[in-house]
mmCIF file of the C-alpha atoms, coordinates in Angstrom:
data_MODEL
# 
_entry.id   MODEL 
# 
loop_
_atom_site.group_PDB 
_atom_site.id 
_atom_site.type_symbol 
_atom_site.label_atom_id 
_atom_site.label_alt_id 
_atom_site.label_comp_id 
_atom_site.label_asym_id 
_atom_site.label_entity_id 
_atom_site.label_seq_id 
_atom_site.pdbx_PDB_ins_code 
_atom_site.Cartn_x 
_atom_site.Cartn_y 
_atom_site.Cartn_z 
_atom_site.occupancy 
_atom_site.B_iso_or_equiv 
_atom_site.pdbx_formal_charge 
_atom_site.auth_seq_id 
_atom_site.auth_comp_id 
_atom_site.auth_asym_id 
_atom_site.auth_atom_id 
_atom_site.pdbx_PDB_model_num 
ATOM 1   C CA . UNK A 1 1   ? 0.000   0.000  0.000   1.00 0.00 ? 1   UNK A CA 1 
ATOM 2   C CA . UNK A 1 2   ? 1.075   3.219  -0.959  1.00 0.00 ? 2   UNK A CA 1 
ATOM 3   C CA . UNK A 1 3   ? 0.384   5.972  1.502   1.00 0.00 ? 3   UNK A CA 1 
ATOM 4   C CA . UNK A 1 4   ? -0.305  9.326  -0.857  1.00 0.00 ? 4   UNK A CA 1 
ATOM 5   C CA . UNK A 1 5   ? -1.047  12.735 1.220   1.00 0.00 ? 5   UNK A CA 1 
ATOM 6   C CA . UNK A 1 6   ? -2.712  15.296 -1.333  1.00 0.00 ? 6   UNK A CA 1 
ATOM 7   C CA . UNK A 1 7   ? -2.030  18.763 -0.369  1.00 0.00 ? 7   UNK A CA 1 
ATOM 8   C CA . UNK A 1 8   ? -3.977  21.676 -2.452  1.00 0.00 ? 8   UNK A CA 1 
ATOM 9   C CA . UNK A 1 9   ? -2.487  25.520 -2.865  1.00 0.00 ? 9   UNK A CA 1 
ATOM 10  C CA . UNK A 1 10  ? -5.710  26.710 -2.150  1.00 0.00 ? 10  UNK A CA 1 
ATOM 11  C CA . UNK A 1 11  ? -7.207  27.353 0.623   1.00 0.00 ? 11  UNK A CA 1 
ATOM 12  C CA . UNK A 1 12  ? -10.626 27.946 -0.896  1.00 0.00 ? 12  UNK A CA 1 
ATOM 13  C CA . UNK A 1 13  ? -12.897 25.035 -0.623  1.00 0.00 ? 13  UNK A CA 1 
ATOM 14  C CA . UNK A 1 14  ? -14.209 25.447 -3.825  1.00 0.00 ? 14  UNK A CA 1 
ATOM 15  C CA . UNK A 1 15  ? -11.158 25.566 -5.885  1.00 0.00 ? 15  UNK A CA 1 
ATOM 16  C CA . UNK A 1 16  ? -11.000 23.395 -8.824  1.00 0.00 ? 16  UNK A CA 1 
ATOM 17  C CA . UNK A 1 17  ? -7.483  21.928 -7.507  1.00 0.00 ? 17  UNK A CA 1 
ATOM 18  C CA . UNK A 1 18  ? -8.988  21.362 -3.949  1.00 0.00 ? 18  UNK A CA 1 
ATOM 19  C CA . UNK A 1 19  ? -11.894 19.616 -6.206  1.00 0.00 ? 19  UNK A CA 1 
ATOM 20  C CA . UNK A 1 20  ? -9.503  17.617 -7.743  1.00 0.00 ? 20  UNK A CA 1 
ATOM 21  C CA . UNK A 1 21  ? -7.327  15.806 -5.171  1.00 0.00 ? 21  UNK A CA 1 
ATOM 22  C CA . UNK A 1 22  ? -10.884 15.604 -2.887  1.00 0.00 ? 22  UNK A CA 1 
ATOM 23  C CA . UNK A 1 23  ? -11.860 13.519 -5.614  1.00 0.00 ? 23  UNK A CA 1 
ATOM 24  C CA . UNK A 1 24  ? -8.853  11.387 -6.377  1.00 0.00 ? 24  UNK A CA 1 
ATOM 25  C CA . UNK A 1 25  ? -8.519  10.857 -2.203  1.00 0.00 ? 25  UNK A CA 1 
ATOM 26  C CA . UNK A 1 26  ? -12.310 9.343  -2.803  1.00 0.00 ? 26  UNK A CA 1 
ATOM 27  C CA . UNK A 1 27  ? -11.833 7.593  -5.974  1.00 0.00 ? 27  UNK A CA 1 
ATOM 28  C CA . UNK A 1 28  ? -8.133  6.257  -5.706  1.00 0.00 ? 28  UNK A CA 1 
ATOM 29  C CA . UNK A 1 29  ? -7.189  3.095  -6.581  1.00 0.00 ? 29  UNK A CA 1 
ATOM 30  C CA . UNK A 1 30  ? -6.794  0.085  -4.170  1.00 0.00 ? 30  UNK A CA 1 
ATOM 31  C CA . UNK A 1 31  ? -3.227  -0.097 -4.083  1.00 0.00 ? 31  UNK A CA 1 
ATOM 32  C CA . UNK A 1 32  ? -2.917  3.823  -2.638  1.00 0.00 ? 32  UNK A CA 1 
ATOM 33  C CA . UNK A 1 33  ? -3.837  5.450  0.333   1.00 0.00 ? 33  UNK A CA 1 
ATOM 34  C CA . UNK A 1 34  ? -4.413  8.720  -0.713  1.00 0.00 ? 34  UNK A CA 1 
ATOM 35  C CA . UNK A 1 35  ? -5.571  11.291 1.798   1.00 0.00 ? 35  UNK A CA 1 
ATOM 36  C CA . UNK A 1 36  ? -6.429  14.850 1.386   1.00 0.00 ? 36  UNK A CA 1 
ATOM 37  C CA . UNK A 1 37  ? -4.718  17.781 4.003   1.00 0.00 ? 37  UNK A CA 1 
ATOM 38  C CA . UNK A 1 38  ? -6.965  19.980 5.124   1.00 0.00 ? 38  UNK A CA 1 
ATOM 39  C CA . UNK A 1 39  ? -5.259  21.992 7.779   1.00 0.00 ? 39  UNK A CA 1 
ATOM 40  C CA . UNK A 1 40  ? -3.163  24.823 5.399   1.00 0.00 ? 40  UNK A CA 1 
ATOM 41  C CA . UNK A 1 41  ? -5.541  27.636 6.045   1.00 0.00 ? 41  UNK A CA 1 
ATOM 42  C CA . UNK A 1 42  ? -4.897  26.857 10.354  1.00 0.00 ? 42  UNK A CA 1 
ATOM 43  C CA . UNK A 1 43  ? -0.886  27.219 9.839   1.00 0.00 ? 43  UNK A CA 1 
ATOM 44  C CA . UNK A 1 44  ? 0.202   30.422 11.798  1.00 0.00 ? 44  UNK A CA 1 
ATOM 45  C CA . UNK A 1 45  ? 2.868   32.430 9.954   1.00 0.00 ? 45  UNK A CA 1 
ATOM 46  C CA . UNK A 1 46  ? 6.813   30.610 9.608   1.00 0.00 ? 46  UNK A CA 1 
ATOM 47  C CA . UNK A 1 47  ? 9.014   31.246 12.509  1.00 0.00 ? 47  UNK A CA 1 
ATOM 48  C CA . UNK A 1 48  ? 12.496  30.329 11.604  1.00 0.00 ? 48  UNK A CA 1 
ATOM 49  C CA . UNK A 1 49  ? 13.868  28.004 13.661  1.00 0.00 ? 49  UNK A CA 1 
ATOM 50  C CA . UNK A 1 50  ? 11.182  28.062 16.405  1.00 0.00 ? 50  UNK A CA 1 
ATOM 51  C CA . UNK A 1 51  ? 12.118  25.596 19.372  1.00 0.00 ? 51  UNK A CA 1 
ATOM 52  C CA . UNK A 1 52  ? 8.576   25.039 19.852  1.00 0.00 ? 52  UNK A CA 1 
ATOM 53  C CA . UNK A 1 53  ? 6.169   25.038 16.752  1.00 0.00 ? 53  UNK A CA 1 
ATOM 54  C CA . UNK A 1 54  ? 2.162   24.750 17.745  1.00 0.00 ? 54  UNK A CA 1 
ATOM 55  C CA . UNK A 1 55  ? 0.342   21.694 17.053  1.00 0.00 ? 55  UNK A CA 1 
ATOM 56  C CA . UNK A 1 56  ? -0.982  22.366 13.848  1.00 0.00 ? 56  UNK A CA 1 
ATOM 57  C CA . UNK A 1 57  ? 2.990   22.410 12.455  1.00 0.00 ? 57  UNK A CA 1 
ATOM 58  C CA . UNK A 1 58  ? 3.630   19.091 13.859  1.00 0.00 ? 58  UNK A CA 1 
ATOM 59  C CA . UNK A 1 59  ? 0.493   17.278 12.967  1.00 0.00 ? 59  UNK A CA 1 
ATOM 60  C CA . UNK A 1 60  ? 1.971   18.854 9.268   1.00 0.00 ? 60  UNK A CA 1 
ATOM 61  C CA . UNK A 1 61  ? 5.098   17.453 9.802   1.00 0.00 ? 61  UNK A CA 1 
ATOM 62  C CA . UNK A 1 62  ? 3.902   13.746 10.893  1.00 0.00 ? 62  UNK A CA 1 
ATOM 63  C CA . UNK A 1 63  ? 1.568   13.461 8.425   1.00 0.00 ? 63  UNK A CA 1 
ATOM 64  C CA . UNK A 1 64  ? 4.359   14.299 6.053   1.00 0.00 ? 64  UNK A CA 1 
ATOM 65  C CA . UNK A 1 65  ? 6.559   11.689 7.487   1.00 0.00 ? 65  UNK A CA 1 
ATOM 66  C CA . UNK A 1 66  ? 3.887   9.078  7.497   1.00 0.00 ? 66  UNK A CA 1 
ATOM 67  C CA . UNK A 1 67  ? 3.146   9.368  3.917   1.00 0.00 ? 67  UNK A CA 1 
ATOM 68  C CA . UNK A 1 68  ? 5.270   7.541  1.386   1.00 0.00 ? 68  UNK A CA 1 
ATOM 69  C CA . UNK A 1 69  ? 4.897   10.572 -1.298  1.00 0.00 ? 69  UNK A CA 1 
ATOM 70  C CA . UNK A 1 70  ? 3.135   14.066 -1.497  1.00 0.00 ? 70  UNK A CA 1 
ATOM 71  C CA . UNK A 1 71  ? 1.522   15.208 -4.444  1.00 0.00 ? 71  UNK A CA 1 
ATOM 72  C CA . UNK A 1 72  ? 0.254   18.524 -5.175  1.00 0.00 ? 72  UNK A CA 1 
ATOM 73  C CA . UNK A 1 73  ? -1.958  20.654 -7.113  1.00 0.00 ? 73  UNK A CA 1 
ATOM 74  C CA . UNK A 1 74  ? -1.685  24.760 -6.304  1.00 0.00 ? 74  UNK A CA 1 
ATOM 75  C CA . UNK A 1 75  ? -3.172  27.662 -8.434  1.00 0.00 ? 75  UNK A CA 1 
ATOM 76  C CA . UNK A 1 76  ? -1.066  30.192 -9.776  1.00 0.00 ? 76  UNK A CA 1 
ATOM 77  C CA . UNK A 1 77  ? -0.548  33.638 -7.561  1.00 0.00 ? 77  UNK A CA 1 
ATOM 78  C CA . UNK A 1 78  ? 0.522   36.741 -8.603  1.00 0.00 ? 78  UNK A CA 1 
ATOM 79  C CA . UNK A 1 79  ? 2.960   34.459 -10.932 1.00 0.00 ? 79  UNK A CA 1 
ATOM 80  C CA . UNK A 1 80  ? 4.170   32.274 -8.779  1.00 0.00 ? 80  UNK A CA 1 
ATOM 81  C CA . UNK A 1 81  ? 3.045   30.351 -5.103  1.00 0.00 ? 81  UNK A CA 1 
ATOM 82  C CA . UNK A 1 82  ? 0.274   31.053 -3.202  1.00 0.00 ? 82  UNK A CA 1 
ATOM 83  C CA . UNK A 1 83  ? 1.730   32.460 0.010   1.00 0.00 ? 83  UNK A CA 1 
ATOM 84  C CA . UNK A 1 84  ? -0.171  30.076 2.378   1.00 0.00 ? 84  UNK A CA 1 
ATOM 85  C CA . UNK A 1 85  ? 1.692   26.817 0.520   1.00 0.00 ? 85  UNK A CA 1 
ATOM 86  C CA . UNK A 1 86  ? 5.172   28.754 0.537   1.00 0.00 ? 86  UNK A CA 1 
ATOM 87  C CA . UNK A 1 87  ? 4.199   29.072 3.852   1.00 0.00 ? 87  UNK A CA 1 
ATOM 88  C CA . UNK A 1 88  ? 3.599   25.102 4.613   1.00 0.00 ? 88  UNK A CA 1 
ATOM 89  C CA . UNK A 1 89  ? 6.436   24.550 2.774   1.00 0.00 ? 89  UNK A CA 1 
ATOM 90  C CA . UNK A 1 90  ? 8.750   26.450 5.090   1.00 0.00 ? 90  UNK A CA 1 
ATOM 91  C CA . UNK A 1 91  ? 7.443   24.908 7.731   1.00 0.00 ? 91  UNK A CA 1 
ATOM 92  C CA . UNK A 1 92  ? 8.222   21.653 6.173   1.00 0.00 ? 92  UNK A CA 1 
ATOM 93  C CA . UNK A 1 93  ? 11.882  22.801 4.983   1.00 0.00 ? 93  UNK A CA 1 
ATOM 94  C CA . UNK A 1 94  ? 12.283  24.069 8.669   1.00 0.00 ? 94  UNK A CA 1 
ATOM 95  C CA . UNK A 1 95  ? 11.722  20.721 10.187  1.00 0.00 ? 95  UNK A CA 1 
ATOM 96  C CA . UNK A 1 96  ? 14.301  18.740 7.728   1.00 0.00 ? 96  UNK A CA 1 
ATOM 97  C CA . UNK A 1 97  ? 10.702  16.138 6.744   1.00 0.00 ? 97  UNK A CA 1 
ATOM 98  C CA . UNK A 1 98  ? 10.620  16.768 2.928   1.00 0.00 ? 98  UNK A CA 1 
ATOM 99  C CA . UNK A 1 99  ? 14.603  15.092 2.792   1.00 0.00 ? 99  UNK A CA 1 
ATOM 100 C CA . UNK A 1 100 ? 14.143  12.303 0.611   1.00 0.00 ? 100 UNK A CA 1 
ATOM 101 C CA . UNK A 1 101 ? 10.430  12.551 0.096   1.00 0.00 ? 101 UNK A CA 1 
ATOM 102 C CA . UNK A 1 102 ? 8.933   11.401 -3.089  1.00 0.00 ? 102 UNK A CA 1 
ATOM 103 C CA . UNK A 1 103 ? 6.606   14.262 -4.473  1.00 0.00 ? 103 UNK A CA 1 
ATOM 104 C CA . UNK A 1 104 ? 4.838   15.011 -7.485  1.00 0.00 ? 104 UNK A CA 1 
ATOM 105 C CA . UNK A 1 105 ? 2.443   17.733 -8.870  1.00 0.00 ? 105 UNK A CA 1 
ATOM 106 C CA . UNK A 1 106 ? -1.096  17.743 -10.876 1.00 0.00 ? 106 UNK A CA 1 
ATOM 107 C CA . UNK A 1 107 ? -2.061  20.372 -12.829 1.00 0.00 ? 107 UNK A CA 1 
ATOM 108 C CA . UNK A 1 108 ? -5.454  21.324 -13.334 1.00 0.00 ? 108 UNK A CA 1 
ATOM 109 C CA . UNK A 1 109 ? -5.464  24.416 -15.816 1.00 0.00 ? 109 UNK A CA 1 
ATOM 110 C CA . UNK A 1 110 ? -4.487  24.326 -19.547 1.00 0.00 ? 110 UNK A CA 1 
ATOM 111 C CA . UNK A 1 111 ? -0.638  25.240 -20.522 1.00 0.00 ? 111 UNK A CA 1 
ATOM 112 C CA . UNK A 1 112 ? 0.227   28.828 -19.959 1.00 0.00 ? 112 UNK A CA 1 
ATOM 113 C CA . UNK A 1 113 ? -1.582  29.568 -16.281 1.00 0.00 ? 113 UNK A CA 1 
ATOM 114 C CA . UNK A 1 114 ? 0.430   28.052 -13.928 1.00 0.00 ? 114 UNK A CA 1 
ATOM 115 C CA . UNK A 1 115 ? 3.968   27.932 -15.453 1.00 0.00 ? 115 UNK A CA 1 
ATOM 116 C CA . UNK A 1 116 ? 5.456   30.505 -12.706 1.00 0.00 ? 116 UNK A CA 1 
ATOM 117 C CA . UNK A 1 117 ? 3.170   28.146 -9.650  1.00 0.00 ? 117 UNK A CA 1 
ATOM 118 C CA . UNK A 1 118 ? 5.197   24.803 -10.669 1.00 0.00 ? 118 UNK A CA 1 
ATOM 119 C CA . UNK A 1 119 ? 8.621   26.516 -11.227 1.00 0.00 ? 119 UNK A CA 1 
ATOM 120 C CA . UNK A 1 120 ? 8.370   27.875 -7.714  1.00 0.00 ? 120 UNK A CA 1 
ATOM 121 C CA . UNK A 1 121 ? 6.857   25.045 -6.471  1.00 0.00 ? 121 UNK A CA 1 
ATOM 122 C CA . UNK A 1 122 ? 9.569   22.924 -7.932  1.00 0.00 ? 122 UNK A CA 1 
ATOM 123 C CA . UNK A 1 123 ? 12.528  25.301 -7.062  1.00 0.00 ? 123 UNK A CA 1 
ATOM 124 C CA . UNK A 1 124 ? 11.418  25.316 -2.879  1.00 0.00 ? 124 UNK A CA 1 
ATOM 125 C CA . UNK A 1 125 ? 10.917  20.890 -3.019  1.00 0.00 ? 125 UNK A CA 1 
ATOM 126 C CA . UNK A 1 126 ? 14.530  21.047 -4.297  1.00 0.00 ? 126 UNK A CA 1 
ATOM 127 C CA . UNK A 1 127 ? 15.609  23.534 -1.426  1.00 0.00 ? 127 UNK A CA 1 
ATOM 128 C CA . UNK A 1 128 ? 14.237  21.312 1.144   1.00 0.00 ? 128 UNK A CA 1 
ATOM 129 C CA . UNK A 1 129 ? 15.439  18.174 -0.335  1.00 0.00 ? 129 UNK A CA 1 
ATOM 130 C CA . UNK A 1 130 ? 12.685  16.627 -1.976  1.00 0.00 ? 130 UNK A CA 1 
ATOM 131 C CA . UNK A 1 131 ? 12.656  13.652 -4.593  1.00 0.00 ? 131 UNK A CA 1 
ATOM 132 C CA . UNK A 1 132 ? 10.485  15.260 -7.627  1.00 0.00 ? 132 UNK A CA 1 
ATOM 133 C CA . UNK A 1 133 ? 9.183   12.029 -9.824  1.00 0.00 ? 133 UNK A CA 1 
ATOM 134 C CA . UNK A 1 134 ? 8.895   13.724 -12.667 1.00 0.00 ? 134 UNK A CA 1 
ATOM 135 C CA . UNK A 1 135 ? 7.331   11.022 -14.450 1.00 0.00 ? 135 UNK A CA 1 
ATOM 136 C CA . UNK A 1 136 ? 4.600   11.099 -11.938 1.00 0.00 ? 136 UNK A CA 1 
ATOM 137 C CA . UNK A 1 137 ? 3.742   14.987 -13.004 1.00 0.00 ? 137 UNK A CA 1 
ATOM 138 C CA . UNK A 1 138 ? 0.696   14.939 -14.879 1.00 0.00 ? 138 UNK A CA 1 
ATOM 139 C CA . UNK A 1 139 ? -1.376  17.689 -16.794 1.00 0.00 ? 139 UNK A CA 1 
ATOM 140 C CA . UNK A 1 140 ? -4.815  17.227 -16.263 1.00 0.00 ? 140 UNK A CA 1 
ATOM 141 C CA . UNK A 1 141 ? -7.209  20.187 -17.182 1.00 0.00 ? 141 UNK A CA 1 
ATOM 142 C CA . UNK A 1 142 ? -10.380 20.594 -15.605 1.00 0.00 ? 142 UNK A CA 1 
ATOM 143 C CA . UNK A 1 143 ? -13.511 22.865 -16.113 1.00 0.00 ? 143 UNK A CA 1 
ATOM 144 C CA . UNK A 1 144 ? -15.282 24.588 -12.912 1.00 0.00 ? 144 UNK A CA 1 
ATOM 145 C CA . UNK A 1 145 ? -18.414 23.131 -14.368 1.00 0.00 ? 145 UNK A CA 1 
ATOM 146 C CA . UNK A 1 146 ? -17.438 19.471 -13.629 1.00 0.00 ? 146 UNK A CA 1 
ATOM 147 C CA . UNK A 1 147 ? -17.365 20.339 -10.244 1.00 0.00 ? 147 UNK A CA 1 
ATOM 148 C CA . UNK A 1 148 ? -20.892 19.174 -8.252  1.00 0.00 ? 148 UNK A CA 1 
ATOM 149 C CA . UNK A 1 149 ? -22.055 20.340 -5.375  1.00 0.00 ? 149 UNK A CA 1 
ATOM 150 C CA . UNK A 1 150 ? -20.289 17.956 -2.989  1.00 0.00 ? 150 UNK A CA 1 
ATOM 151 C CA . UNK A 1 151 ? -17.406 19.492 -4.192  1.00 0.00 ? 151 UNK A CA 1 
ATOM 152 C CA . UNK A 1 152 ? -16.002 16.519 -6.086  1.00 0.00 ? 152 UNK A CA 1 
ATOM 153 C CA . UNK A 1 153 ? -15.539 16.524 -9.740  1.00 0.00 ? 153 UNK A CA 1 
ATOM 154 C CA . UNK A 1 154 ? -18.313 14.298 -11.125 1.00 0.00 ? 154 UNK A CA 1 
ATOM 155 C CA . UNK A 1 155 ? -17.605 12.929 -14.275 1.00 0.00 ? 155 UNK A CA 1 
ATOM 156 C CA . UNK A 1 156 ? -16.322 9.302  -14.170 1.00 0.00 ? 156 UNK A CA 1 
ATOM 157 C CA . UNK A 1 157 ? -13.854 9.448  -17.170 1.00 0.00 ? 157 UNK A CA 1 
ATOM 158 C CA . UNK A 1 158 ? -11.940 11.789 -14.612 1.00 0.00 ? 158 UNK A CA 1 
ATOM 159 C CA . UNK A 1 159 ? -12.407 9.752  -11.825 1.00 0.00 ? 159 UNK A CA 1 
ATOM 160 C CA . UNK A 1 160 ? -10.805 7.408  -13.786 1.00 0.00 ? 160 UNK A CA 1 
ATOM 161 C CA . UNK A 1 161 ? -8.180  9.637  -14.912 1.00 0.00 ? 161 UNK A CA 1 
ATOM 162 C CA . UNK A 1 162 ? -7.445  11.184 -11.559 1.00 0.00 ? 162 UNK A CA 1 
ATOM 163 C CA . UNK A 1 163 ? -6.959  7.241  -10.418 1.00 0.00 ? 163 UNK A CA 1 
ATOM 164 C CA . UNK A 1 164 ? -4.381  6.951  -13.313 1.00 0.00 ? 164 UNK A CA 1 
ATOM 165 C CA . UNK A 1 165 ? -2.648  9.530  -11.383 1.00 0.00 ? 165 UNK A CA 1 
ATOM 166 C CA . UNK A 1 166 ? -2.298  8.122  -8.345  1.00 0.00 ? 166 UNK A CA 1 
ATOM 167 C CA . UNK A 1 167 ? -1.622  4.984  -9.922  1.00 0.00 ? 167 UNK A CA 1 
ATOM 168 C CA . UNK A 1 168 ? 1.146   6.177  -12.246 1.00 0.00 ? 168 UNK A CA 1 
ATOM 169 C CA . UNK A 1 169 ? 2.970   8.016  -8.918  1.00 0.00 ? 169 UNK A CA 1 
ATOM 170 C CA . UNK A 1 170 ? 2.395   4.370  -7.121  1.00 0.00 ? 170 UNK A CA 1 
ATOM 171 C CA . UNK A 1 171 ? 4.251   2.753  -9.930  1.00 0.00 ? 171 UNK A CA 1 
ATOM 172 C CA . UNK A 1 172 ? 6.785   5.088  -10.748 1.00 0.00 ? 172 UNK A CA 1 
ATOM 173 C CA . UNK A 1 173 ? 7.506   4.702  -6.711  1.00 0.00 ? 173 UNK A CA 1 
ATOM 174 C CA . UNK A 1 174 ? 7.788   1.070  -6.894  1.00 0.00 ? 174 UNK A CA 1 
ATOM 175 C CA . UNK A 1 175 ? 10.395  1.203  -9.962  1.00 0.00 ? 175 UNK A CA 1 
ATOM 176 C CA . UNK A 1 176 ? 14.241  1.015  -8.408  1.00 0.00 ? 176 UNK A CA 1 
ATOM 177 C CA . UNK A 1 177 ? 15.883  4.289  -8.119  1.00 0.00 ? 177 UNK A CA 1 
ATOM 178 C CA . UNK A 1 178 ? 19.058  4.522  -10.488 1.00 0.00 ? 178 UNK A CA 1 
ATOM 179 C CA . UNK A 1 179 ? 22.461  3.911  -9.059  1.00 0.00 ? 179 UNK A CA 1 
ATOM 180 C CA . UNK A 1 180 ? 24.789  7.075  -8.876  1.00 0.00 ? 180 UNK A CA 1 
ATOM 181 C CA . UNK A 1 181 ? 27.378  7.508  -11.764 1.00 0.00 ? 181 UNK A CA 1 
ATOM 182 C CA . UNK A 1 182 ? 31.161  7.023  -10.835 1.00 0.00 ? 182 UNK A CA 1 
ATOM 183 C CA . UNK A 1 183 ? 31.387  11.157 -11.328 1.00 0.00 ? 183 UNK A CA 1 
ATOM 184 C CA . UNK A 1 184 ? 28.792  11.129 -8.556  1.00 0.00 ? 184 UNK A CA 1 
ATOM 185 C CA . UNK A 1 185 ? 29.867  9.002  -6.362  1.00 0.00 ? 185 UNK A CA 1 
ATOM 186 C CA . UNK A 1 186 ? 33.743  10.330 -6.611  1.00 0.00 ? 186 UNK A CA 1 
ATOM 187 C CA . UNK A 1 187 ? 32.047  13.626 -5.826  1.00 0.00 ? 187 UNK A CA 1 
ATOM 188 C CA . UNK A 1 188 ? 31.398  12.564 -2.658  1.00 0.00 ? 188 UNK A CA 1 
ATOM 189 C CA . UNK A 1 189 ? 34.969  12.113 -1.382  1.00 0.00 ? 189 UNK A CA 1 
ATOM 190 C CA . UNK A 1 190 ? 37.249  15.053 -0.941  1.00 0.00 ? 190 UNK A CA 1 
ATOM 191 C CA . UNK A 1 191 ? 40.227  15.150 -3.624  1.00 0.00 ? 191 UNK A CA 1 
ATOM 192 C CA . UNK A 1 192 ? 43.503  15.099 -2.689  1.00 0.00 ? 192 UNK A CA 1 
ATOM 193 C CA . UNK A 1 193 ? 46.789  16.284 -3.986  1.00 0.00 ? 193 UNK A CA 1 
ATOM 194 C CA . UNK A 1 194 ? 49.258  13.806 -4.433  1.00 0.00 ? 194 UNK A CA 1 
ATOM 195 C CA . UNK A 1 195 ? 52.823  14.831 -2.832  1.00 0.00 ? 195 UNK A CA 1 
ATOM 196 C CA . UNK A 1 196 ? 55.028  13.503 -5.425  1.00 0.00 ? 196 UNK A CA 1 
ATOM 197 C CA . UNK A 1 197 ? 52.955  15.268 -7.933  1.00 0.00 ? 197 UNK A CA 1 
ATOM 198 C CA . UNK A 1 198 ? 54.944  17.113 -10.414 1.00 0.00 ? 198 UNK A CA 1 
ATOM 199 C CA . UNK A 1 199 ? 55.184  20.817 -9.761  1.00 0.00 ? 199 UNK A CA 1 
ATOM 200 C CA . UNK A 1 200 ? 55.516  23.738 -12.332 1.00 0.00 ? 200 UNK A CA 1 
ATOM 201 C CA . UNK A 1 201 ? 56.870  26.883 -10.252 1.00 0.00 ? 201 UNK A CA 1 
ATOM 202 C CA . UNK A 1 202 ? 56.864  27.223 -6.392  1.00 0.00 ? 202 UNK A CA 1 
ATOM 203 C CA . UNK A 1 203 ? 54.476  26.090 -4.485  1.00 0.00 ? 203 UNK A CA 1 
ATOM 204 C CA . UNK A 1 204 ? 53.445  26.900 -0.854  1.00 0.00 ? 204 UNK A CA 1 
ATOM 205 C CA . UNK A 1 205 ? 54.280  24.129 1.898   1.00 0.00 ? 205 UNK A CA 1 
ATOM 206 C CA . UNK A 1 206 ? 51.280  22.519 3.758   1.00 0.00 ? 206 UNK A CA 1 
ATOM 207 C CA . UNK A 1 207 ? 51.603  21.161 6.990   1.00 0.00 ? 207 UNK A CA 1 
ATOM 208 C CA . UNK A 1 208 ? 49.156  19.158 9.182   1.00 0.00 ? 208 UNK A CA 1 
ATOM 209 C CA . UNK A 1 209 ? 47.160  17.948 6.509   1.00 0.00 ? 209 UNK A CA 1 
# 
């Protein structure tokens, strides 16, 4: 089982990317457990480095560290994040819990209206660490008018696409992550001059090394 929490940029109810992951939390498929976050708008303002963060920051946190993978879905803002998911996202960053973690995004809106959203959103996961699975990012546009009243989007073809979703971040999950190139690896070790090395000129003497 793959544990999926959805978290939306908005912190309107109504919003069609809300709508969205509401409906692929109700409708996902049996291999994920996909649950919807619905504590953004209750976040109080990021304190760096606060020794004692309220509640609603750690039940954040945990439910973050719980989950397997986070995907999200956030409108665009004055060209770029909405300040209330910047804001959950510092808090995340703060506490060291997006390290590692696989994430994803769904878009909702046609090509062209959230461009500066998913840049920024994609600039602060790498910041804080974050695993994007790119093949797991998925375009999806939806209409305001297949939205019902329960606040779900009711046409079954996108049920069934918004499963696909969850199902294609499931799978790309389960595939084995890559191993590092040598260049990478030999990154990873500090290089060392050689003390027979040939020398053209003077060079200074280092001691204690």
């Amino acid at each position: 089982m793959t544990r999926v929490l959805l978290i939306s940029g908005s912190t309107r109810d109504s919003s069609l990317h809300t709508a969205a992951l509401r409906t692929a939390s109700r409708f996902a498929p049996p291999e994920v457990d996909a649950t919807l976050y619905t504590g953004m708008a209750g976040l109080p303002a990021f304190v760096p480095g606060d020794p004692e963060p309220p509640e609603s920051v750690h039940d954040l946190r945990r439910r973050v560290s719980e989950s397997d993978a986070v995907l999200f879905s956030t409108p665009e803002y004055a060209g770029s994040l909405p300040g209330s998911l910047k804001n959950l996202l510092e808090w995340l960053i703060d506490g060291a819990v997006l390290t590692g973690k696989a994430t994803a995004w769904l878009s909702v809106v046609t090509p062209g209206q959230d461009e500066g959203a998913r840049a920024g959103l994609e600039s602060v996961l790498g910041h804080g660490g974050a695993r994007l699975l790119r093949a797991a990012c998925v375009r999806l546009p939806l209409d305001m008018r297949t939205i019902d009243e329960a606040g779900l989007v009711a046409d079954p073809q996108l049920h069934q696409a918004l499963q696909d979703v969850l199902h294609a971040l499931a799978r790309v999950m389960a595939m084995p992550r890559p191993e590092p190139s040598w260049q990478v690896q030999s990154s990873m070790y500090p290089v060392i001059t050689r003390n027979d090395a040939p020398s053209f000129g003077r060079q200074p003497d280092f001691k204690g090394f």
